[in-house]
Every structure is written in structure tokens, then in C-alpha cells.
C-alpha positions in Angstrom: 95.0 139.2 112.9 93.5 137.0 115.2 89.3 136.9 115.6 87.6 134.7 117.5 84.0 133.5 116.0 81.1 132.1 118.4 78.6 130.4 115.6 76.8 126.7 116.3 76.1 126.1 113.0 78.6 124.1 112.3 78.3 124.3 108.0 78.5 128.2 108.3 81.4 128.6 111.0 83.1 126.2 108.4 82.4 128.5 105.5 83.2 131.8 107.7 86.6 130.1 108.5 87.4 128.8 105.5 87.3 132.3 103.8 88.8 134.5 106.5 91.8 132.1 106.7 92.4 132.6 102.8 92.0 136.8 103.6 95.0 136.0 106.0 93.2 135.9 109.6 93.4 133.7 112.1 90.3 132.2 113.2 89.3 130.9 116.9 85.7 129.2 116.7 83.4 128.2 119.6 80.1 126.5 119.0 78.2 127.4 122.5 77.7 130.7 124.4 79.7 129.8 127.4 82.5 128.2 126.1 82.8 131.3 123.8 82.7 133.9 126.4 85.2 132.2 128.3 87.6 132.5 125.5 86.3 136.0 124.7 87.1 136.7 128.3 90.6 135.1 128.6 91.9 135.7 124.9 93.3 138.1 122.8 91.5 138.9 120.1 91.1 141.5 117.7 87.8 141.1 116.8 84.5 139.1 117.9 82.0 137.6 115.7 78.9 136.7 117.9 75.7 134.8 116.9 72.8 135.6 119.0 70.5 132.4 119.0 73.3 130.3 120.7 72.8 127.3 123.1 74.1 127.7 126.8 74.0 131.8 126.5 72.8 133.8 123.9 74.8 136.5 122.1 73.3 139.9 123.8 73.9 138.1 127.1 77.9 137.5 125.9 78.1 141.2 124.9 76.8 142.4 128.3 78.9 140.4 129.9 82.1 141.3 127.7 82.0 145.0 127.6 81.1 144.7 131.3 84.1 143.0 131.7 85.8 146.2 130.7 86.9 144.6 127.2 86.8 147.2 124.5 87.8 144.9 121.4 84.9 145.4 118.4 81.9 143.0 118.7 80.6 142.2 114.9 76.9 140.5 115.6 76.2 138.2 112.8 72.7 136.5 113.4 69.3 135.4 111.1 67.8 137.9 113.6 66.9 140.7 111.5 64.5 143.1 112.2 65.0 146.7 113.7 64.3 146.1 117.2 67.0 143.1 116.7 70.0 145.1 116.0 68.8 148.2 118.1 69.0 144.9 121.3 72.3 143.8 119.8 73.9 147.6 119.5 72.8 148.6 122.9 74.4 145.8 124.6 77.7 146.9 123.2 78.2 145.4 119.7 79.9 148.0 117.5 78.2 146.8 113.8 75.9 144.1 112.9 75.2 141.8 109.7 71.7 139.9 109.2 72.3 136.5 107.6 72.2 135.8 104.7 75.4 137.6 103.8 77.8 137.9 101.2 81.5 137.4 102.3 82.7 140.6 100.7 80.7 142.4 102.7 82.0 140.8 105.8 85.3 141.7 104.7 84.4 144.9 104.8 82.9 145.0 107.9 86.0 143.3 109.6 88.3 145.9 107.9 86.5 148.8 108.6 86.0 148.1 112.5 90.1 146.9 112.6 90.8 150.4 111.3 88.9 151.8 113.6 91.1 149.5 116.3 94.0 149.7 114.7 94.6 152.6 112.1 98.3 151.9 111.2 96.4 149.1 109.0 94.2 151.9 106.8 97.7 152.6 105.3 99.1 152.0 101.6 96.4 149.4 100.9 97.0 148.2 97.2 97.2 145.2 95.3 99.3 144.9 92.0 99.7 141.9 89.3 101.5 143.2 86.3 100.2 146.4 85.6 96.9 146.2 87.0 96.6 148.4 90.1 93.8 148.2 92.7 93.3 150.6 95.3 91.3 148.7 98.6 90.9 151.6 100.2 89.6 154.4 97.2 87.8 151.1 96.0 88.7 151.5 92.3 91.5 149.4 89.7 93.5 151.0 87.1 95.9 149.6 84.3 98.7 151.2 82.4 97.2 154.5 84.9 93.8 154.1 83.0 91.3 154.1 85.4 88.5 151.0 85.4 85.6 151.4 85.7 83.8 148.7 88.1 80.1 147.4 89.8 80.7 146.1 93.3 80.3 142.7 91.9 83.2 143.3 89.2 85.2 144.7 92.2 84.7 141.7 94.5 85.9 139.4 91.6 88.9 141.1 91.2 90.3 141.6 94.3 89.5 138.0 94.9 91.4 137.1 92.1 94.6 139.7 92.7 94.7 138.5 96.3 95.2 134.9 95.2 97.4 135.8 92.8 98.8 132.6 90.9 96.7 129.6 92.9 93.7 127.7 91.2 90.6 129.0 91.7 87.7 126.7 91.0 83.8 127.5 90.4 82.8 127.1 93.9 85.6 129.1 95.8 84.3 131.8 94.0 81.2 131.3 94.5 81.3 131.3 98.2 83.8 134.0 98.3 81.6 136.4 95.8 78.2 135.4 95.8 77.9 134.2 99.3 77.2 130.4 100.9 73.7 130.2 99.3 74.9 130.6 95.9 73.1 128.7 93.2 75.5 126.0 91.8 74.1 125.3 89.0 73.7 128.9 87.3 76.6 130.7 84.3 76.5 133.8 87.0 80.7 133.5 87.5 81.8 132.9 83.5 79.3 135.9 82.7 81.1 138.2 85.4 84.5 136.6 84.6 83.9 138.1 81.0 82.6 141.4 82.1 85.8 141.7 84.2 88.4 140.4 81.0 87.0 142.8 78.8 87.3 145.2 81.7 90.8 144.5 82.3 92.5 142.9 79.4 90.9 144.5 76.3 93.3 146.9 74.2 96.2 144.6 76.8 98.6 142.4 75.5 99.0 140.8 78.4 96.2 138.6 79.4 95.9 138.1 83.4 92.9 135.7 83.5 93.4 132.2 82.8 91.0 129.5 82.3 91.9 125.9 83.5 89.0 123.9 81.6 87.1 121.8 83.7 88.7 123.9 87.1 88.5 127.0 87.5 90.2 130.1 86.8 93.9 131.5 87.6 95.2 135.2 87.5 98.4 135.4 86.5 100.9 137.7 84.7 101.6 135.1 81.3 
């Protein structure tokens, strides 16, 4: 899916990019307000990420001008701007959700999936996930193994789909980190090997098959042996 993001900060449009290309979407970024409502205006895109405090225009002022442009493709306001009279501005002037920074990635995901069903609801399909046995449902939001059902927080959940959708490739402390926990994650805390445990004994225990490897001094790999 194609999404075009319209962010100056040039540290978090890198972190926003970075993560949505390793979901699988394709990423357009523009770092002023008119340059990204020109490409708002003259692209196709599936889905808009708008910052309000923006040099050249601000955000509302892209929004009014999009949805007066006739252009019905969901508007996702992600801004530092959070109080109530904030995202009542940004949801009058045509945005269809809005996220305060700071944010954690999975629920951006989320966001961006639920407003591309909405779009597009030949995606809300079959919606699963599999490595080995190990089942999990993105839509119902719950994992099973062997047809045993698992038992997961929202953190546990996030860490596993993370690691099911990047089945087989390397991933070190501070993908997951950014991924899971969000960009202002504290680098120097045991947060990830104490969830990666919860999730093993989750997972693994009373299994033969062990699906979480650890690559000492990198990271962490899910695979089936």
C-alpha cells in the first residue's frame, strides 16, 4: 500500500519510514506543508499521515484544502498537539483518526489497518500469521499452538507478531525496541529479554520445538529449528 507522510522532523519521519517499510508499505515523505499538499493533491495514495505544526502550511490548513479538493482518501493526524480542543480542530477539518505523539508503533499499525479496512475491506480478510505450529489471528487479536489457545497482554502480542512477521531475519535489541516500545524507548533497560521470556514460556513451554532463538550479542530470531 502506498502512504504518503508529511512530518519535518526529520529523526521521526526516519523512524515512521523505517518501520512501515518493514510492515510492507510504501512510504512517500515530505518535510513542508506545501510541498506535501502538492503531492497529496497530485498522488495516489492510500493513506495520509499529516503533522500539524508544519513550516510553509500547517496540517488543518492541508486537510481543508484536501477534502475540499474532493479527495476522500483517510487523513491519519499525528502531532505533539494533544489536548481536546486539538483533535476536535483536526477532526472537523476532515481527518478521519488522530494520534498524540509520543506513540508506540503498534498502535500506529493499527490505526493504519483499521482506516485501510475501512477503504478497502477486501484486506479485513483471512488475516493470519503461521511459523510451525504457532497460529496468530491479526484480526480476533489472539495466538494459538497445537489449537491451544494463548493467552496474551498487548505487549506479549506486539512482540509476537513482530517476530512472526519477520519470520527467519535477525532481530537486534533496538529494532524491537522501536518497533514495540516506541522511538523514546530507554536503551539501557532488561524491558525486551524480560518480555522475550514471558512470550517463550508462553509459546514454547510443554513444545518441543523451540521458535525463539537468541543470537548472543545480536538479537533474537524466530524460527522453526
Amino acid at each position: 500500500m502506498q502512504l504518503l507522510l508529511i512530518e519535518d522532523e526529520p529523526k521521526i519521519a526516519a523512524f515512521i519510514q523505517k518501520g512501515l517499510n518493514e510492515n510492507g508499505y510504501e512510504l512517500t515523505v515530505a518535510y513542508d506543508g506545501k510541498l506535501g499538499l502538492n503531492i497529496a493533491l497530485h498522488g495516489e495514495y492510500d493513506l495520509i499521515i499529516l503533522d500539524i505544526m508544519l513550516p510553509a502550511l500547517n496540517g488543518l490548513e492541508i486537510c481543508k484544502k484536501i477534502r475540499e479538493e474532493g479527495i476522500d482518501r483517510p487523513i491519519l493526524m499525528l502531532t505533539a498537539l494533544g489536548t481536546l480542543d486539538d483533535k476536535v480542530d483536526g477532526l472537523r477539518q476532515g481527518a478521519d483518526d488522530y494520534l498524540v505523539k509520543p506513540f508506540h508503533f503498534k498502535e500506529l499499525i493499527a490505526r493504519i489497518e483499521a482506516l485501510t479496512r475501512r477503504r478497502h475491506p477486501q484486506f479485513a480478510g483471512n488475516n493470519t500469521l503461521q511459523v510451525a505450529d504457532l497460529i496468530l489471528d491479526r484480526n480476533k487479536k489472539f495466538a494459538k499452538r497445537d489449537n491451544k489457545e494463548i493467552v496474551l497482554t498487548a505487549r506479549e502480542y506486539a512482540l509476537l507478531e513482530l517476530f512472526m512477521k519477520n519470520k527467519n531475519p535477525l532481530l537486534s535489541r533496538s529494532d524491537i525496541a522501536e518497533q514495540v516500545w516506541g522511538y523514546e524507548f530507554d536503551a539501557g533497560s532488561n524491558v525486551i529479554d524480560v518480555y522475550i521470556n514471558y512470550l517463550r514460556n508462553k509459546i514454547e513451554k510443554g513444545f518441543s520445538t523451540k521458535l525463539i532463538h537468541t543470537m548472543v550479542g545480536m538479537g533474537y530470531i524466530m524460527k522453526e529449528a
